[in-house]
C-alpha positions in Angstrom: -13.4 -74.2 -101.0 -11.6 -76.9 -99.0 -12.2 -77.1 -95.5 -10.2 -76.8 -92.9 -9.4 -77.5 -89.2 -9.8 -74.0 -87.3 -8.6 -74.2 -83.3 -9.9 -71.9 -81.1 -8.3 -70.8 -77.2 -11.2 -69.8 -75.5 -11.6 -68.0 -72.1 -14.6 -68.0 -70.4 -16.2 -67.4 -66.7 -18.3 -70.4 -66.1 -20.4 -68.9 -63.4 -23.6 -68.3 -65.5 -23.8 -71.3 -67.7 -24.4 -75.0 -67.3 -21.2 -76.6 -68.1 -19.3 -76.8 -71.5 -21.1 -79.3 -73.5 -24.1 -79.2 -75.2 -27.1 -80.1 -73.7 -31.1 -79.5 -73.7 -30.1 -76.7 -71.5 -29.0 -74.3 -74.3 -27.1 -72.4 -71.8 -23.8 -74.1 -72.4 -20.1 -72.8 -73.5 -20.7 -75.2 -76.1 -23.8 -74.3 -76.9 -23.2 -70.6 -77.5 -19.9 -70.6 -79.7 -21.7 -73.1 -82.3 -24.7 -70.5 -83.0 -22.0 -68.1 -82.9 -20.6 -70.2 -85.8 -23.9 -70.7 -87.4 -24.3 -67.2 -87.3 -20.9 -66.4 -89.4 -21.1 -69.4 -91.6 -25.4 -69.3 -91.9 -25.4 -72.7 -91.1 -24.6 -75.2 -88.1 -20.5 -76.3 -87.6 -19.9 -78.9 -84.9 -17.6 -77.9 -82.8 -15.1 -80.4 -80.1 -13.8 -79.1 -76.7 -10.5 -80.4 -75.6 -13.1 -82.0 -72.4 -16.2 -80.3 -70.2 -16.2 -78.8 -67.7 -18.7 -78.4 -65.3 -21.6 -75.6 -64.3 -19.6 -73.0 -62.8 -16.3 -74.3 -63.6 -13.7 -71.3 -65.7 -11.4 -71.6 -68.5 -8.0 -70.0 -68.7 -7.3 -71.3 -72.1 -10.2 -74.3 -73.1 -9.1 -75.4 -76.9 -11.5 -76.4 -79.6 -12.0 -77.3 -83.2 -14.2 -76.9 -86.0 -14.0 -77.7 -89.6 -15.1 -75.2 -92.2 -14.0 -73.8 -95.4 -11.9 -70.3 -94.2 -14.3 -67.2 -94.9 -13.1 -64.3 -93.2 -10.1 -62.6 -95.0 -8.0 -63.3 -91.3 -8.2 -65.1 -88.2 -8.2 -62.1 -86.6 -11.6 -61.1 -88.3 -12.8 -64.9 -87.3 -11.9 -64.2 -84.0 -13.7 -61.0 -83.9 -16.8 -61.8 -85.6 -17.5 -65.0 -83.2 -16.8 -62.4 -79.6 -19.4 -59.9 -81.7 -21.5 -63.0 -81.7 -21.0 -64.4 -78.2 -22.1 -63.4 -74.2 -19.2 -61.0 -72.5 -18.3 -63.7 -70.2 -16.7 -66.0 -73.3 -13.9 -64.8 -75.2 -12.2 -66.4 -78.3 -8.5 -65.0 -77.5 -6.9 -67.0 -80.7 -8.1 -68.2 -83.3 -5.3 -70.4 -85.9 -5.4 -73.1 -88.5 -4.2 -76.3 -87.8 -3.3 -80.0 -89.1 -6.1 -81.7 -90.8 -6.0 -84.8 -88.2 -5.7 -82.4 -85.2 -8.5 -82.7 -82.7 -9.0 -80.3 -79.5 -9.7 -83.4 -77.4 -8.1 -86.5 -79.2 -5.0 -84.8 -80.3 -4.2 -83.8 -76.3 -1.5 -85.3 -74.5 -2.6 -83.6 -70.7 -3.9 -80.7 -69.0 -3.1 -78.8 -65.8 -5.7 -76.9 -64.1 -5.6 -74.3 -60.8 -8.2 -74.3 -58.1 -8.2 -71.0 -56.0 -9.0 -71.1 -52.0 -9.7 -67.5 -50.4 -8.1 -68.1 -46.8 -9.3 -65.3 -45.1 -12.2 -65.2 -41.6 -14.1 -62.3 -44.2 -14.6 -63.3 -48.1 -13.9 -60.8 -50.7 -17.1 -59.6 -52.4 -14.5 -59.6 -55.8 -13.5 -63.4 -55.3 -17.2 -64.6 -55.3 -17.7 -67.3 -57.6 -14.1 -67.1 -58.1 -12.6 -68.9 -55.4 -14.0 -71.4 -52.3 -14.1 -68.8 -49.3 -12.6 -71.1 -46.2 -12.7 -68.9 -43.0 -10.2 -71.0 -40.7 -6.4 -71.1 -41.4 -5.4 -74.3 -43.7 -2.0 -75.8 -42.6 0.2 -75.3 -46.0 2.9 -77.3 -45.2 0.6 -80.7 -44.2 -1.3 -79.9 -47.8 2.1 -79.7 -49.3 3.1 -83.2 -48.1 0.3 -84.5 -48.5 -0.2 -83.7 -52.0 3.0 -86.0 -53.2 1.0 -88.5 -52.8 -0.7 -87.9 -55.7 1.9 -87.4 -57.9 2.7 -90.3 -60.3 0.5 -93.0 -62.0 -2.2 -94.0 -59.7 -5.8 -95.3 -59.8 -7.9 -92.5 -59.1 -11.2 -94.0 -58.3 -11.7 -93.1 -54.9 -11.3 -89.3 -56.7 -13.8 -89.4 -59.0 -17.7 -89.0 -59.6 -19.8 -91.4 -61.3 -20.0 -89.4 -64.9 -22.8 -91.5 -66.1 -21.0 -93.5 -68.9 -18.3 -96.5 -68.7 -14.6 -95.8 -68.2 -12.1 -98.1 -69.5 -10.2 -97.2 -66.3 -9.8 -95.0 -63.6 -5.7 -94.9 -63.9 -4.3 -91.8 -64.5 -0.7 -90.1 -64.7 -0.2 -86.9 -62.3 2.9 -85.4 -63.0 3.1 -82.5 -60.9 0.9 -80.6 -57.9 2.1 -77.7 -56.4 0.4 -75.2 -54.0 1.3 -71.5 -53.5 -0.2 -68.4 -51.3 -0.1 -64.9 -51.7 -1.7 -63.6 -49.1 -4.6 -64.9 -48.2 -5.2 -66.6 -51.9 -4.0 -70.3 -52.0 -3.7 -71.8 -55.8 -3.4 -75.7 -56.4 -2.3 -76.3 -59.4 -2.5 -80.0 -60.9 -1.1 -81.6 -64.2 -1.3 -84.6 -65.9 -1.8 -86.4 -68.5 -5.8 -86.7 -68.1 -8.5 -86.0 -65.2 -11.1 -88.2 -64.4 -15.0 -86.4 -64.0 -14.9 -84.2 -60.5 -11.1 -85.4 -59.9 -9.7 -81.9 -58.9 -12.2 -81.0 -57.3 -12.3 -84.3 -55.2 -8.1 -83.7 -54.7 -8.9 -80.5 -53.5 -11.3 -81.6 -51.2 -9.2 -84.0 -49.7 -6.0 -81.6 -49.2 -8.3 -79.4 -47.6 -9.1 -81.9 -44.8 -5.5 -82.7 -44.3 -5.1 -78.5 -44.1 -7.5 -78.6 -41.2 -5.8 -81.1 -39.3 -8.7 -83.3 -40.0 -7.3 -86.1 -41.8 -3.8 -87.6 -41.8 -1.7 -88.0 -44.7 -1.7 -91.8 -43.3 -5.4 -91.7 -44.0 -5.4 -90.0 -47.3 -3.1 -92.9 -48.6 -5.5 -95.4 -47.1 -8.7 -93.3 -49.3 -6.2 -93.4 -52.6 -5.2 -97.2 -52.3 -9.2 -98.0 -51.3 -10.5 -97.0 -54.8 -13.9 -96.7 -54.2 -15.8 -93.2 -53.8 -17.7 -93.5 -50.7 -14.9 -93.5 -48.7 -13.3 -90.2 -49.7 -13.9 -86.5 -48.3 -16.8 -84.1 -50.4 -15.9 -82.5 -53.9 -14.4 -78.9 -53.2 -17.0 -76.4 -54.7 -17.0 -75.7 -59.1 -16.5 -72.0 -58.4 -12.5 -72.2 -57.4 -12.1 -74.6 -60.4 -10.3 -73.4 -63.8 -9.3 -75.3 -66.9 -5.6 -73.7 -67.0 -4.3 -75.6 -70.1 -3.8 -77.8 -72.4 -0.7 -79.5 -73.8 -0.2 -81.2 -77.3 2.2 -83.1 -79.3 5.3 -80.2 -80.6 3.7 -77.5 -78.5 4.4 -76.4 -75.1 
C-alpha cells in the first residue's frame, strides 16, 4: 500500500516525563507514541513533533507526523488503538491524513502558548504542577505594559537558554501577548511566529519582576536591547508552561 502522511493533535501532561523528544531517557512524549506505533504497525515509524518541549512542560494541542501505509479501517480506530497503547497522561485527540509534503514542524508558520501563575498567599493542592504558585500580589496593569514591549520583531537573545546547538539567529516575530485573571489564576498567553529554547518561560520571568515592582519597564527594555542572557531575570518554572497551538498554512 502507498504510504501516507498521518498528523496527530496530541494532548499530554508533561509532569512525569523528560521532555518531548527522544532521548536515552526513554521516558519521553516522543518516546512513548513511537512504540505505540511500533506496536500497531509491528515495526518502528519515526515520528516529528511540531518542536520540544521541555520536562514538565504540557501540550494543549502538540501536532505530529508519521508516514505509514493506512491500516486501521478509520482514523478513529488509529486514534484509539495508539491511546490503548499509551500512558493516561498522553492522549491522541485527532488523528487525520494530510498532504504528502506536510511536516508537523517544517510545514508551521507559529505557535502561541499559555503560561498559568496561581496568585494566591495558599497554593491549590489541584494547581500543582499545573501552574507557578506566587504568594505576593503581581501588579497586572505594570505586566500589561510591560509586555508590549515584546510585541513585534525583535532579537530575543537576552530570552533564551543556550539549547546546545547553533542558531542561525535569535530574531523572532511576536505578534501578540496578552494576560488575563480570573480570580486568583493569571494566564500569559504569547504568539508568534517561532520561540526560541526557554523563551516563554524567560518572558514570563521577566513580567513577573515588573509585577513585583522589582524591575521597571525602563529596565526590561534595556535587558531586550542588551541581547545577551546573563543580564536577564531567572526562567519562570516548566510546570505553568503549555504548548497551546499551532498554526499552519490554510488552517486557522
Amino acid at each position: 500500500m502507498t504510504p501516507r502522511v498521518h498528523r496527530l493533535t496530541v494532548q499530554y501532561d508533561g509532569t512525569p516525563f523528560a521532555g518531548w523528544q527522544r532521548q536515552r531517557d526513554p521516558n519521553t512524549v516522543q518516546g512513548h507514541l513511537e512504540r505505540a506505533l511500533a506496536q500497531c504497525w509491528g515495526r518502528p515509524l519515526p515520528l516529528a513533533g511540531s518542536g520540544r518541549t521541555d520536562a514538565g512542560v504540557h501540550a494543549d494541542a502538540q501536532v505530529a507526523t508519521f508516514t505509514a501505509p493506512a491500516k486501521f479501517k478509520s482514523l478513529a480506530a488509529l486514534q484509539a488503538a495508539l491511546n490503548y497503547h499509551l500512558p493516561p497522561q498522553i492522549r491522541v485527540t485527532r488523528a487525520t491524513y494530510a498532504a504528502a509534503a506536510f511536516h508537523a514542524r517544517f510545514s508551521a508558520t507559529g505557535k502561541e502558548y499559555r503560561y498559568r501563575i496561581y496568585n494566591h498567599p495558599c497554593h491549590n493542592p489541584f494547581e500543582l504542577h499545573r501552574a507557578w504558585h506566587l504568594p505576593r500580589p503581581l501588579t497586572v496593569t505594570a505586566m500589561r505594559r510591560a509586555a508590549r514591549l515584546f510585541v513585534g520583531e525583535h532579537d530575543f537573545a537576552s530570552f533564551t537558554s543556550n539549547p546546545g546547538y547553533a542558531r542561525k539567529t535569535t530574531v523572532r516575530r511576536v505578534t501578540r501577548v496578552t494576560i488575563s485573571v480570573r480570580g486568583p489564576v493569571m494566564e500569559l498567553r504569547f504568539r508568534g511566529n517561532g520561540f526560541l529554547y526557554r523563551m516563554v518561560r524567560n518572558l514570563v520571568g521577566a513580567l513577573v519582576k515588573v509585577g513585583q515592582s522589582r524591575l521597571t519597564i525602563s529596565e526590561l527594555q534595556t535587558i531586550l536591547n542588551a541581547k545577551t542572557r546573563s543580564v536577564a531575570p531567572n526562567t519562570a518554572p516548566a510546570c505553568g508552561l503549555y504548548l497551546r497551538r499551532v498554526f499552519y498554512r490554510n488552517r486557522k
